[in-house]
Backbone as JSON, one array per atom type, in Angstrom:
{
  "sequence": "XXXXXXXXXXXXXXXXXXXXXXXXXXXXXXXXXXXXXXXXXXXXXXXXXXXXXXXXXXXXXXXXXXXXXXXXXXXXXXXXXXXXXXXXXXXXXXXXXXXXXXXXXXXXXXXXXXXXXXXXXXXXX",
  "N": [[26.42, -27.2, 104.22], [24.26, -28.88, 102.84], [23.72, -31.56, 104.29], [21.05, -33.53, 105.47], [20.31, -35.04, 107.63], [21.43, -38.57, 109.38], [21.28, -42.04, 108.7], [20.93, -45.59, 109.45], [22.34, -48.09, 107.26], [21.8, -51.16, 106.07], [22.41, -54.19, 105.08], [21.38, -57.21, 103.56], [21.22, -60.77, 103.23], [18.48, -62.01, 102.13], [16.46, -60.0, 102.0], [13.32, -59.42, 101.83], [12.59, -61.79, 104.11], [14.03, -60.56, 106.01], [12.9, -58.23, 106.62], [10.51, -59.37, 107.19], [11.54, -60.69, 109.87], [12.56, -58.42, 110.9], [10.03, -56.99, 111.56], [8.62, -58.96, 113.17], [10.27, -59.5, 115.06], [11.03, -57.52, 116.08], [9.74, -55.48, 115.93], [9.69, -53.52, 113.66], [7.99, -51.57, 111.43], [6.93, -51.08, 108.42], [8.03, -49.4, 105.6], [8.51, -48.68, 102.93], [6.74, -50.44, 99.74], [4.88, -53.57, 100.41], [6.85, -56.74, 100.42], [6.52, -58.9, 98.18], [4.74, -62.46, 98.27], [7.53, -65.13, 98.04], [8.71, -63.68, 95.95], [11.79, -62.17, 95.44], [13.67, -58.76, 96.94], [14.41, -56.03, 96.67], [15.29, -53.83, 98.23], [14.5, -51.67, 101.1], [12.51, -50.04, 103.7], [12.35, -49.39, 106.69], [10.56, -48.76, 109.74], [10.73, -47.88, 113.39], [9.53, -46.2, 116.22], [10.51, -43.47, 115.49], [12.41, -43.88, 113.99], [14.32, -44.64, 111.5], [15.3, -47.34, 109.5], [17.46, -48.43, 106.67], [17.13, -50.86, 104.43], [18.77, -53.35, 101.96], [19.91, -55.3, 99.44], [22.62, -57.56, 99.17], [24.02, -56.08, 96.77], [26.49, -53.87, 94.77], [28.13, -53.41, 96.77], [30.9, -52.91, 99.21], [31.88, -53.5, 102.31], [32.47, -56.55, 104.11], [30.83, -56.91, 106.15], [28.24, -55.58, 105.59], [27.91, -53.22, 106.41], [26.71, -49.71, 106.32], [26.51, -46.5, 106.31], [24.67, -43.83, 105.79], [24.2, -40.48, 104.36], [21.89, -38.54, 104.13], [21.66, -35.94, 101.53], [21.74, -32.49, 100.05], [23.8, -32.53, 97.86], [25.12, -34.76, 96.72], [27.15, -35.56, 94.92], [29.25, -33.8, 94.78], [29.87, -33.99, 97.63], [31.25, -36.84, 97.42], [33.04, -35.89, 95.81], [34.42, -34.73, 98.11], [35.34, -36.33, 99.34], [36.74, -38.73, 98.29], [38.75, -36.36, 97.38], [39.76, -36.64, 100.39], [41.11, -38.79, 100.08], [39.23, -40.66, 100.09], [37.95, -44.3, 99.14], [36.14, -45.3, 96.1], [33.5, -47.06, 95.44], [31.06, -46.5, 94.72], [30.87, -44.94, 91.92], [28.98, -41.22, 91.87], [25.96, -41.45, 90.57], [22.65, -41.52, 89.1], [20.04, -42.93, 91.16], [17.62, -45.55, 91.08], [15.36, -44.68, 91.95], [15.58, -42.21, 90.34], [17.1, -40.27, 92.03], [20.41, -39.0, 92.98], [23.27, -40.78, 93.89], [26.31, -42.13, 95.75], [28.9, -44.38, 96.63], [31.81, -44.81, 99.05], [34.64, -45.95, 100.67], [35.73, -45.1, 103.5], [39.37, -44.39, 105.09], [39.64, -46.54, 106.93], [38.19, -48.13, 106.01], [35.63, -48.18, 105.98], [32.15, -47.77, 104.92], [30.44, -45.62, 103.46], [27.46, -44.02, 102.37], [26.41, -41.53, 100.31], [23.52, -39.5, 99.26], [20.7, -38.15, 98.02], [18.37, -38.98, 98.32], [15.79, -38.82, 100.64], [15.32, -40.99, 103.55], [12.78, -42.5, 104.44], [10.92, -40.6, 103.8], [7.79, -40.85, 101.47], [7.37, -43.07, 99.47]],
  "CA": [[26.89, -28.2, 103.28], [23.04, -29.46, 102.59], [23.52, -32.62, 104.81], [20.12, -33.08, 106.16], [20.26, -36.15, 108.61], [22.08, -39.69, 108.95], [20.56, -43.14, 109.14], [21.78, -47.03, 108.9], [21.55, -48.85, 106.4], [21.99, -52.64, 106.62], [22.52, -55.49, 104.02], [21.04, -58.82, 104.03], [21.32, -61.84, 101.6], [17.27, -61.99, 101.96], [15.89, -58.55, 102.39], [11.95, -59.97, 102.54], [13.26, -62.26, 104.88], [14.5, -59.28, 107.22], [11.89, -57.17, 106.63], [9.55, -60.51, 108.29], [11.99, -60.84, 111.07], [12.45, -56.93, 112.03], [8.78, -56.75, 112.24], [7.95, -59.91, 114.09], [10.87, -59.78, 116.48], [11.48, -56.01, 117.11], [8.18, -54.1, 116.24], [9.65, -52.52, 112.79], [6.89, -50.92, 110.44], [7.37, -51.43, 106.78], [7.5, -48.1, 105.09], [7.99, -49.3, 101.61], [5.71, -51.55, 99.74], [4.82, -54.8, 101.28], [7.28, -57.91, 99.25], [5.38, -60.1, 97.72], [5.39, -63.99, 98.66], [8.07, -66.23, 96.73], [9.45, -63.04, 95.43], [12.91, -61.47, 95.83], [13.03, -57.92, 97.27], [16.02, -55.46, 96.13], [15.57, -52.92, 99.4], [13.08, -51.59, 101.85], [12.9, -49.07, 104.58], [11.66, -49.53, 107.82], [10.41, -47.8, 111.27], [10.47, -48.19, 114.96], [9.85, -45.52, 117.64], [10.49, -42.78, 114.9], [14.41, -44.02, 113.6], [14.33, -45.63, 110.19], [16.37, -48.53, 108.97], [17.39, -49.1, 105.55], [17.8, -52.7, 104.05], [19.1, -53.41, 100.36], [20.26, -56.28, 98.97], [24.09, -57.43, 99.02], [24.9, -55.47, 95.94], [27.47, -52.81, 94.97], [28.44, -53.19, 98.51], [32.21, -53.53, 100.05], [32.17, -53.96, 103.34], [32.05, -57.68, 104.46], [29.3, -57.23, 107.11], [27.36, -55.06, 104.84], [27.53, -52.21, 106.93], [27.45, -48.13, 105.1], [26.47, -45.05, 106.88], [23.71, -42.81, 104.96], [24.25, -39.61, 104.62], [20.99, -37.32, 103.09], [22.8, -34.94, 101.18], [21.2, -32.07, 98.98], [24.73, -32.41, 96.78], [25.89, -36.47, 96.98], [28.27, -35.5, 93.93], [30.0, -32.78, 95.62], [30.52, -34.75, 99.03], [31.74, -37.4, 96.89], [34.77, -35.45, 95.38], [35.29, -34.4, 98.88], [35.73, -37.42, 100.1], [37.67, -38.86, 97.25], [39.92, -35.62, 97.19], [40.61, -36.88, 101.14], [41.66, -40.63, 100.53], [38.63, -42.35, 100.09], [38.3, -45.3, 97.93], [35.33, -45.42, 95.11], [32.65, -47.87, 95.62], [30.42, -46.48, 93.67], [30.57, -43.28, 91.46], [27.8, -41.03, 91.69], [25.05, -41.97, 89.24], [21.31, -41.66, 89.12], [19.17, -44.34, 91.6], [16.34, -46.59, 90.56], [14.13, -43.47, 92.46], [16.07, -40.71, 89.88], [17.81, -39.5, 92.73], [21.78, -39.25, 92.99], [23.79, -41.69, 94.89], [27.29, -42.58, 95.83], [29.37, -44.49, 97.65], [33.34, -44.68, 99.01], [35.13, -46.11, 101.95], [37.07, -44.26, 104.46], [40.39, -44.63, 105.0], [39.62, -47.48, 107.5], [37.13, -49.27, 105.22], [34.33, -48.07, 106.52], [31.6, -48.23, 103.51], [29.78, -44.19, 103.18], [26.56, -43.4, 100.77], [25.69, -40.79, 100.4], [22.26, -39.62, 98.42], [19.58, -37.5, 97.46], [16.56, -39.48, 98.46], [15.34, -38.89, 102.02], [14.65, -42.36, 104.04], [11.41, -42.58, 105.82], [9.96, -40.38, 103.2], [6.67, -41.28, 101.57], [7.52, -43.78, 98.35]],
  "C": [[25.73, -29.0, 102.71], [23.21, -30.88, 103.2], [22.1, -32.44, 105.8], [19.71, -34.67, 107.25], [21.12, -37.37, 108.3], [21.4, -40.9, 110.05], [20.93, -44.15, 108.66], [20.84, -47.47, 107.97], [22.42, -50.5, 106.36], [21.82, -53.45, 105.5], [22.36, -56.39, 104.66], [20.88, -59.37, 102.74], [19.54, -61.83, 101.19], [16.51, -61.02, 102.44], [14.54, -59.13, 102.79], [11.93, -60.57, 103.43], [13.35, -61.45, 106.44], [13.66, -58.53, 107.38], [10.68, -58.29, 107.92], [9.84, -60.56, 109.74], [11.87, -59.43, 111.79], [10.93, -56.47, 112.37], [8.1, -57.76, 113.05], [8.72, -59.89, 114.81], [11.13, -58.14, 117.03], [10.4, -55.15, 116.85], [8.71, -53.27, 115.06], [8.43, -52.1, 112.36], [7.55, -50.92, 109.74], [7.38, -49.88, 106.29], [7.31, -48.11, 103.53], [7.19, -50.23, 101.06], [6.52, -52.95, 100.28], [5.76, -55.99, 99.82], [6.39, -59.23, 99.53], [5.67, -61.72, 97.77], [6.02, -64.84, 97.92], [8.64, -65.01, 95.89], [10.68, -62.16, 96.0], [12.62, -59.81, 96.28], [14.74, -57.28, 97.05], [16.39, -54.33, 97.71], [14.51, -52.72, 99.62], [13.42, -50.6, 102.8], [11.35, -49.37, 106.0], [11.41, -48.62, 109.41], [10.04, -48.22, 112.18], [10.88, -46.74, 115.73], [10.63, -44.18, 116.72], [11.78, -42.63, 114.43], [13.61, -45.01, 112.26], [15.66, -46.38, 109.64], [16.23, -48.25, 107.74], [18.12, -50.38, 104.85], [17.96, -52.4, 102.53], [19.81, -55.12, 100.56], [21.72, -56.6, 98.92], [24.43, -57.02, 97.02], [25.32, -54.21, 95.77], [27.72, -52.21, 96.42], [29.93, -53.55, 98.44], [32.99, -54.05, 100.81], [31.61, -55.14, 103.48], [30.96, -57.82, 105.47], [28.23, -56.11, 107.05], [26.9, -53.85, 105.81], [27.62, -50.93, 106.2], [26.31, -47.24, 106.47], [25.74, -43.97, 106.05], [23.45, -41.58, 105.39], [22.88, -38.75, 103.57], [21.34, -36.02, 103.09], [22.17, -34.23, 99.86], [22.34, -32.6, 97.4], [25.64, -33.88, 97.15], [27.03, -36.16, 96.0], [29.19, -34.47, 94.79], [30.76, -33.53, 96.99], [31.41, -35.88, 98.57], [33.0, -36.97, 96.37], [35.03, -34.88, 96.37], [36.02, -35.39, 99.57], [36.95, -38.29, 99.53], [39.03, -37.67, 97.3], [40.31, -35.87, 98.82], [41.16, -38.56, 100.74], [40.66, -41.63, 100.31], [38.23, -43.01, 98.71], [36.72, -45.51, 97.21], [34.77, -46.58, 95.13], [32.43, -48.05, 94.83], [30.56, -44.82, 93.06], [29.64, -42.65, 91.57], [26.86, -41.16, 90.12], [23.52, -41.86, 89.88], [20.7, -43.31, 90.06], [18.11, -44.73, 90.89], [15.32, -45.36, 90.55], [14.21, -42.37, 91.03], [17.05, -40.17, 90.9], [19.29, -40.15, 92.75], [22.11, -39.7, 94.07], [25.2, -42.12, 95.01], [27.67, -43.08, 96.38], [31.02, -44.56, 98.04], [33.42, -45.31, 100.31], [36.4, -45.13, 102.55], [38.5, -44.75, 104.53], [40.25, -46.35, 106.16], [38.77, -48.51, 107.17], [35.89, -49.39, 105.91], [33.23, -47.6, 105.58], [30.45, -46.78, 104.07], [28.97, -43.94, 102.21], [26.59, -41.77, 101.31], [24.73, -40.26, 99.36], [21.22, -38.56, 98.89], [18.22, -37.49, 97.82], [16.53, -39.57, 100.05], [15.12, -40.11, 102.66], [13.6, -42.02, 104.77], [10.71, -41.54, 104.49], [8.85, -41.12, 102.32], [7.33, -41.73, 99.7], [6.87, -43.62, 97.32]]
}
C-alpha cells in the first residue's frame, strides 16, 4: 500500500517555544532550521534516541488536544479516499504542502485526527 512508517505529530500554540522546552527538558535535537528569536515558527521536527517528533502550529487542526497520527504514505490521495469511502470525516482534502509534497487529513470514526503525506519526517530539509 506504499505506507512507509508512522510518527507523532503534536500541536502547540508556540511551536519555538516547544522546540526550547523539548530540547532543554528532554534532550530533543532540532532537525529543522533553528527559529529565530522574537519570531513565530509554523512547524519543526525533532529527534531523540532515533524517534522523531513533529510540531506544527494549531492550524487546520480538529482535534482539541492537537493530537494526529502521521502516516508516510507514497499515495496520501489514495489513502484518503479510503478512508473517506470508510466513514471518515474531511479535515483537510489532499492538496500540495508548503514542501510540494501531498498531504491530507480526516478523523476516524471516533475523532481521532489522521495525516497522512508524502514528505518523510526526520528527513534532511
Amino acid at each position: 500500500m506504499g505506507e512507509q512508517g508512522l510518527f507523532a505529530q503534536l500541536e502547540y500554540k508556540d511551536v519555538a517555544e516547544a522546540v526550547r522546552w523539548l530540547h532543554n527538558a528532554l534532550g530533543f535535537d532540532l532537525l529543522s532550521p533553528a527559529p529565530v528569536e522574537g519570531e513565530s515558527l509554523d512547524s519543526a521536527e525533532m529527534r531523540r534516541a532515533g524517534g522523531v517528533v513533529m510540531l506544527s502550529a494549531a492550524a487546520k487542526r480538529a482535534v482539541p488536544k492537537g493530537q494526529s497520527i502521521y502516516i508516510w504514505t507514497a499515495d496520501p490521495d489514495g489513502l484518503f479516499e479510503r478512508a473517506t469511502a470508510e466513514g471518515a470525516k474531511v479535515v483537510l482534502a489532499p492538496e500540495d504542502g508548503p514542501d510540494g509534497k501531498r498531504v491530507a487529513r480526516v478523523l476516524d470514526p471516533e475523532g481521532h485526527e489522521w495525516t497522512f503525506g508524502a514528505r518523510e519526517p526526520g528527513a534532511s530539509l
